[in-house]
C-alpha positions as CSV (number, residue, x, y, z in Angstrom):
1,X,0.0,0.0,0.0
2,X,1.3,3.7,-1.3
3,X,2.1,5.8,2.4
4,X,-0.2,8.7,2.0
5,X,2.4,12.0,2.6
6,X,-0.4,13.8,4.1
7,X,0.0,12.3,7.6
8,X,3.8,11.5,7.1
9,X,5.1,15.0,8.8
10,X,8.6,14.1,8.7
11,X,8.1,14.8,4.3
12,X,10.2,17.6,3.4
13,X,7.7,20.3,1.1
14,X,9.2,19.2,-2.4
15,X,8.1,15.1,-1.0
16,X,4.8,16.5,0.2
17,X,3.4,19.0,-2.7
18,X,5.2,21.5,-5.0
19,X,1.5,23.1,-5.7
20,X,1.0,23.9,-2.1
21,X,4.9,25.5,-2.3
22,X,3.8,28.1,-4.8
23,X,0.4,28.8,-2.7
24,X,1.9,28.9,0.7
25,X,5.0,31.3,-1.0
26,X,1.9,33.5,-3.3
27,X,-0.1,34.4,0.5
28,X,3.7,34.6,2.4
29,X,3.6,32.1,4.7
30,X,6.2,31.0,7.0
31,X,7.2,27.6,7.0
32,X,10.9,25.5,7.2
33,X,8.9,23.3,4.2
34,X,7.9,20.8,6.2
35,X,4.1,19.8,6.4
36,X,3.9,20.1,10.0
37,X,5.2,24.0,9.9
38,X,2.8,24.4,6.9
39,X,0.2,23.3,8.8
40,X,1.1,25.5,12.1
41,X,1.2,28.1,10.0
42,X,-2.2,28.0,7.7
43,X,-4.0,27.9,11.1
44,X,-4.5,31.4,11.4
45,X,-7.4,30.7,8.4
46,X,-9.3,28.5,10.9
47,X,-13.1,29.1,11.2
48,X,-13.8,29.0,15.1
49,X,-16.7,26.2,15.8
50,X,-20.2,27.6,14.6
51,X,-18.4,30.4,12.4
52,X,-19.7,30.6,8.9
53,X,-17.5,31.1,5.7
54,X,-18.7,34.5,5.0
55,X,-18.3,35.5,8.5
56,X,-14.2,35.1,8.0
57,X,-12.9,38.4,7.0
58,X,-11.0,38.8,3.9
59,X,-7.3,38.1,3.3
60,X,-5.8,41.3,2.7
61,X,-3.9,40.6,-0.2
62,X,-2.2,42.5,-2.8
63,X,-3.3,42.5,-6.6
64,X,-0.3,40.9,-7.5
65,X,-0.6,38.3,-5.0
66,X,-4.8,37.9,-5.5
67,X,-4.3,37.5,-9.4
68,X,-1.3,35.1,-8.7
69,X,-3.3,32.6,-6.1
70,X,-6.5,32.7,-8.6
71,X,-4.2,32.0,-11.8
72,X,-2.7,28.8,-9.4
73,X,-6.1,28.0,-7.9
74,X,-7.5,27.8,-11.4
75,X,-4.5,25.5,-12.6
76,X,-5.6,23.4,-9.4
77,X,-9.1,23.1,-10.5
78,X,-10.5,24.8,-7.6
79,X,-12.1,27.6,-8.6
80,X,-13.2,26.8,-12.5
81,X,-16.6,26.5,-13.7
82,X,-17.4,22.8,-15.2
83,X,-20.7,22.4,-17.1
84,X,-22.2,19.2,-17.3
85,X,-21.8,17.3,-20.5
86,X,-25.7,16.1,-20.7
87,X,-28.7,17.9,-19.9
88,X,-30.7,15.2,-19.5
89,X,-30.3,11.9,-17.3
90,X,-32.5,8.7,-17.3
């Protein structure tokens, strides 16, 4: 069975994901490239129990940094639109 790097911590970032590199470098967040720092880090985005999305405020990023994480979010598949390829289902 493939070890999942997810839950292996000891991964340096290059092992673990080169995507998440770029994103955690676009929104400036430390880390010594290992999953666990990355981790530690990214938990200052944390909703607090019972807090909606849209209660979060926004991140204050720059243009260059906004444009940059949507160009990489869209190369990631998170943020593009997919139609369906029928309209009608039996």
């Amino acid at each position: 069975m493939k070890e999942n790097v997810f839950y292996n911590t000891s991964r340096t970032l290059p092992e673990f994901s080169e995507s998440l590199q770029t994103v955690t470098d676009i929104l400036d967040v430390p880390h010594t490239k290992s999953p666990t720092s990355i981790i530690e880090a990214s938990q200052i985005w944390r909703r607090q129990p019972d807090q909606e999305r849209w209660e979060l405020p926004e991140l204050p990023l720059r243009n260059l940094q906004r444009k940059q994480l949507i160009n990489k979010l869209k190369e990631l598949g998170f943020i593009s639109e997919i139609k369906p390829r029928k309209f009608n289902y039996h």
